[in-house]
C-alpha positions as CSV (number, residue, x, y, z in Angstrom):
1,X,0.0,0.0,0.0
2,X,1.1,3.3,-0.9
3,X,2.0,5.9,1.3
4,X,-1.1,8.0,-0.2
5,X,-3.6,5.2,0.0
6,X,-2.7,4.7,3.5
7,X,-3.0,8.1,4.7
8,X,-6.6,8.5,2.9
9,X,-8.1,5.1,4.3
10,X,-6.8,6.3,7.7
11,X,-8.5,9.6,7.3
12,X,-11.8,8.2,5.7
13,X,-12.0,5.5,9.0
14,X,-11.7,8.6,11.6
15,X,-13.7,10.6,9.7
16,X,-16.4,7.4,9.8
17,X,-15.7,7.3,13.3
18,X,-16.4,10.7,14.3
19,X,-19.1,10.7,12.2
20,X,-20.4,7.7,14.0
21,X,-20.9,9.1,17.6
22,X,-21.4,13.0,16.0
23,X,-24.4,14.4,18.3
24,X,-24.5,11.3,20.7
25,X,-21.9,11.3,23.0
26,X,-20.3,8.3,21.4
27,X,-23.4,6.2,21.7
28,X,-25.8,5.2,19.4
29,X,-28.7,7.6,19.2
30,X,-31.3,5.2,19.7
31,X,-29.4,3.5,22.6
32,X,-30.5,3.2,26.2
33,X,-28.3,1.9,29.5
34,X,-30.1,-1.2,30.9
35,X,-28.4,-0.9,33.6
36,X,-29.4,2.8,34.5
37,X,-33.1,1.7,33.3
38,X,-33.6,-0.8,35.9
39,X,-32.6,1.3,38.5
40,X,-35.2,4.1,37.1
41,X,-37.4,1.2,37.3
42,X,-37.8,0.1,40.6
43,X,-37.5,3.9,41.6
44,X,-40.4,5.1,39.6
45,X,-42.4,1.8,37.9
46,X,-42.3,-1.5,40.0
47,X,-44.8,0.1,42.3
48,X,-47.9,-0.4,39.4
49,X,-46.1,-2.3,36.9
50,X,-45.2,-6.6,37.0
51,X,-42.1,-7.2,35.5
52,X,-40.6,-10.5,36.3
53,X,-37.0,-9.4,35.3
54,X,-37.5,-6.6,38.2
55,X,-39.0,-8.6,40.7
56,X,-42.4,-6.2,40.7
57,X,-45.6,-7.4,40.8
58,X,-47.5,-4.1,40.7
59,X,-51.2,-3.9,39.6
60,X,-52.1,-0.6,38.7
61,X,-50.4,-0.9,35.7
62,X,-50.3,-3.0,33.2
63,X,-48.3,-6.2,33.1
64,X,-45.7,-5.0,31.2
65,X,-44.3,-9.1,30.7
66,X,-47.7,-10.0,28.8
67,X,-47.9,-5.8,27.1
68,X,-44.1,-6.7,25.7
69,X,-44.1,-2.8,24.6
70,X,-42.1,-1.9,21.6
71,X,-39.3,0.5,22.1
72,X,-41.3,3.0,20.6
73,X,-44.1,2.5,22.6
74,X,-42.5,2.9,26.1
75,X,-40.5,5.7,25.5
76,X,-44.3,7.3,24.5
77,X,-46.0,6.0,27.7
78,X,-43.1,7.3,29.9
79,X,-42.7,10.5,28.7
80,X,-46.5,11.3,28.1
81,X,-48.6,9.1,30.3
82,X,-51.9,7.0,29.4
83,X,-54.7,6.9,31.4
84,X,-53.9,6.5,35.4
85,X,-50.2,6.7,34.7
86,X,-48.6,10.0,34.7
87,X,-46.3,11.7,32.6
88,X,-42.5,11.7,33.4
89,X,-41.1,14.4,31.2
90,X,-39.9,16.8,33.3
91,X,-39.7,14.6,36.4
92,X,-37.4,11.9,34.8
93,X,-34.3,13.5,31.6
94,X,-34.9,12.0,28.2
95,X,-31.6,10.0,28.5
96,X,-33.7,8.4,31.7
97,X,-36.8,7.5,29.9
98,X,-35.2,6.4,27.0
99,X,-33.1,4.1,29.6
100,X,-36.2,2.9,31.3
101,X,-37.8,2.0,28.1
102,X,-34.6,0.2,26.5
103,X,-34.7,-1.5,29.8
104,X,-38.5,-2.8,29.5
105,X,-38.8,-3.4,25.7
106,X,-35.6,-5.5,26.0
107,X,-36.5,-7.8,28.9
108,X,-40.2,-8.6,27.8
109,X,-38.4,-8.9,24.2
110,X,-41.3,-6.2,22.7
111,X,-39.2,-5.1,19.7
């Protein structure tokens, strides 16, 4: 490899690689932290909501094992609310919800 061609593949990988995390902090833009999710969890959901993975058997709430909410879907219900459950926008960031929602859509396997 040439001296040249070396020098551009280097500088089309970083610039791939900045690229890549641009805006996100390094993460994926549609990624949550499980880990920081569970802990929003039993803070703010396992009171109303069963989830087996947290150990809650809430029943204000819907079972959120048999709901198996879609990403999508969970981020929604956190942030805006639905019926008896309230909103969290404003009481939780938008890095937290989306956490809490990664968490639940990946552990009932929703999608």
């Amino acid at each position: 490899m040439t001296l040249r061609k070396a020098l551009l593949l280097s500088g089309l990988i970083g610039a791939a690689l900045l690229l890549a995390g641009c805006g996100t902090g390094g993460k994926a833009s549609g990624s949550g932290d499980q880990t920081n999710g569970q802990k929003q969890f039993q803070a703010k959901c396992a009171g109303c909501h069963t989830l087996a993975a947290a150990g809650s058997n809430g029943t204000v709430g819907p079972n959120l094992d048999d709901a198996k909410p879609t990403l999508a879907l969970a981020i929604d219900r956190v942030t805006h609310g639905k019926g008896p459950m309230p909103p969290f926008k404003g009481q939780l960031t938008d890095q937290q919800i989306k956490d809490v929602a990664t968490y639940v859509s990946t552990v009932t396997r929703g999608g």
